[in-house]
C-alpha positions as CSV (number, residue, x, y, z in Angstrom):
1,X,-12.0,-21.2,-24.4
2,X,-10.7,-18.1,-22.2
3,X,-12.9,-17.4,-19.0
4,X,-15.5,-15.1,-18.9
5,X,-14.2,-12.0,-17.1
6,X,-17.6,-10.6,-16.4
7,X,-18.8,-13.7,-15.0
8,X,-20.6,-13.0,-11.1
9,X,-17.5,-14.0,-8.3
10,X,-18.8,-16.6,-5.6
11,X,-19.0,-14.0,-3.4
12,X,-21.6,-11.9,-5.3
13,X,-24.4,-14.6,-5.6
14,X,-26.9,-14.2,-3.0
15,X,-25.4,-10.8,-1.5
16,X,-26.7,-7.3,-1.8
17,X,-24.7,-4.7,-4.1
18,X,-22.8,-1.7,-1.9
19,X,-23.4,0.9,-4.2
20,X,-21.9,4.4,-4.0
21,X,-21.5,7.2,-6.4
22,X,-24.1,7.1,-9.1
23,X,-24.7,3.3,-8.2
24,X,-27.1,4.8,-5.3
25,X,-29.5,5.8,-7.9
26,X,-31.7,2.8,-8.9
27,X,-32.5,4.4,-12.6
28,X,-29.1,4.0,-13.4
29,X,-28.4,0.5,-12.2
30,X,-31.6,-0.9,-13.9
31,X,-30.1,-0.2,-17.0
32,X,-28.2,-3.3,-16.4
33,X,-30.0,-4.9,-13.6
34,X,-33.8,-4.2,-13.8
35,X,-34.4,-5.9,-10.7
36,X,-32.5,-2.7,-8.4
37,X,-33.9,-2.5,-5.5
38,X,-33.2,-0.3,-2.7
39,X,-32.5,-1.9,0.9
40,X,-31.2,1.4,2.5
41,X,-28.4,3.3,3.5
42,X,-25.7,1.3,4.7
43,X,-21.9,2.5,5.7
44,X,-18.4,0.9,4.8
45,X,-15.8,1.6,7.5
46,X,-12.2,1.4,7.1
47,X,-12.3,2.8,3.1
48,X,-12.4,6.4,1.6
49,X,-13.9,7.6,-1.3
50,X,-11.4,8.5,-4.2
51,X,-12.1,9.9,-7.4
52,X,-9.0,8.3,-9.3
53,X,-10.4,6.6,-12.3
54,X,-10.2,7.6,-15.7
55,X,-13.5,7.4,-17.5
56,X,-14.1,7.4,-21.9
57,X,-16.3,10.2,-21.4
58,X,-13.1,12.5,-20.1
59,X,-14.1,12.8,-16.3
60,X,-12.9,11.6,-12.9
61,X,-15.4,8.7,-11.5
62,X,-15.8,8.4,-7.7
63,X,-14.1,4.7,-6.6
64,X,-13.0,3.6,-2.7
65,X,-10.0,2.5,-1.0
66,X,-9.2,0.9,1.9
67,X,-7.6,3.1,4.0
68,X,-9.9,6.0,5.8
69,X,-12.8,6.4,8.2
70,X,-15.6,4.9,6.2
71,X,-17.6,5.2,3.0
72,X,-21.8,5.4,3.3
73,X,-23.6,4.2,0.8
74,X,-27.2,2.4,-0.4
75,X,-27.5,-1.3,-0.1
76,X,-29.4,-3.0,-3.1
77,X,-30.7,-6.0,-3.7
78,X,-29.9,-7.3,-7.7
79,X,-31.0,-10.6,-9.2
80,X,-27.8,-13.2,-9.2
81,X,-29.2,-13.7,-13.1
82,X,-28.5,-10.0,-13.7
83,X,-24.5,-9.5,-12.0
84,X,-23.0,-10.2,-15.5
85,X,-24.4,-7.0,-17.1
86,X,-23.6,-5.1,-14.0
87,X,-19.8,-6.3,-14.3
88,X,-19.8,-5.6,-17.6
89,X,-21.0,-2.1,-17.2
90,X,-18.6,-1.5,-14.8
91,X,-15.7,-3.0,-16.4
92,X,-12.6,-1.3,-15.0
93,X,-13.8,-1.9,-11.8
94,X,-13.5,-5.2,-10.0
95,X,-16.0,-6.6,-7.2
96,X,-15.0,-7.0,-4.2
97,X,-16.3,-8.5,-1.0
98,X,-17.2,-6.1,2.0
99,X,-19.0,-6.0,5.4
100,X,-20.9,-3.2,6.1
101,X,-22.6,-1.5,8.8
102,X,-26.5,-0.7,8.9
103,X,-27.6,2.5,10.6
104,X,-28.8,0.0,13.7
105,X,-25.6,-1.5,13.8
106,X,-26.7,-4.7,12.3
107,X,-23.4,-5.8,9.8
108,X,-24.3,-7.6,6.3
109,X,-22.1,-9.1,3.5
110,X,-22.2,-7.2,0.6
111,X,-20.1,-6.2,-2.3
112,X,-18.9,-3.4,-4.3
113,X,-16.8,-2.2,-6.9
114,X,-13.4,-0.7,-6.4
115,X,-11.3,0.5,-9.6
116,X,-8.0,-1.6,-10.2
117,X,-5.8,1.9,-10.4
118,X,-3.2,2.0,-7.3
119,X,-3.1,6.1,-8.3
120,X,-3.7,8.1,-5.4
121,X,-6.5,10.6,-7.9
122,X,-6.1,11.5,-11.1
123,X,-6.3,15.3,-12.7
124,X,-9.5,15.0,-14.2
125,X,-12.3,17.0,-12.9
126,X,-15.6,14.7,-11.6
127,X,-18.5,15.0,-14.9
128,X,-21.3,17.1,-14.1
């Protein structure tokens, strides 16, 4: 039986969600993980923000990369029962583990998504 590629990584269970782009805003993410719940801003150093993947709907969606000052973004907490659905919805994207800075300079495991294109951006224009 092949592995289940959506299955939650070690690293997710028990850590809060980096989310930026439009997995900052909670309505979104509770289509897939009803439990979304904002912790606060929260900032990724050392990455940029790209907007290099390719989405079916014909736009450019925002993604990170190391490399860069740093990336902020909202840290939420989501149920470990719920990070299957989330991976699936964001299939394209792998999780990855992070540290990340709060604004009182307090640092926190997380994890986030980062697209598995090595393409610098891609020509598509950002949907609006």
């Amino acid at each position: 039986m092949p592995e289940d590629p959506f299955a939650p990584r070690d690293f997710q269970i028990g850590r809060p969600h980096f989310g930026y782009g439009s997995n900052m805003w909670l309505p979104w993410l509770r289509k897939d993980a009803p439990s979304a719940r904002g912790l606060g801003k929260a900032r990724l150093d050392g990455w940029t923000l790209r907007l290099r993947k390719y989405s079916r709907d014909g736009s450019a969606k925002a993604d990170i990369a190391r490399g860069g000052a740093y990336v902020w973004g909202a840290l939420i907490e989501i149920r470990n029962d719920e990070l299957r659905d989330m991976n699936r919805k964001e299939a394209g994207y792998e999780p990855v583990r992070v540290t990340v800075r709060l604004p009182s300079g307090s640092v926190v495991d997380a994890w986030t998504y980062t697209t598995r294109s090595r393409r610098e951006r891609c020509r598509l224009r950002p949907y609006n």
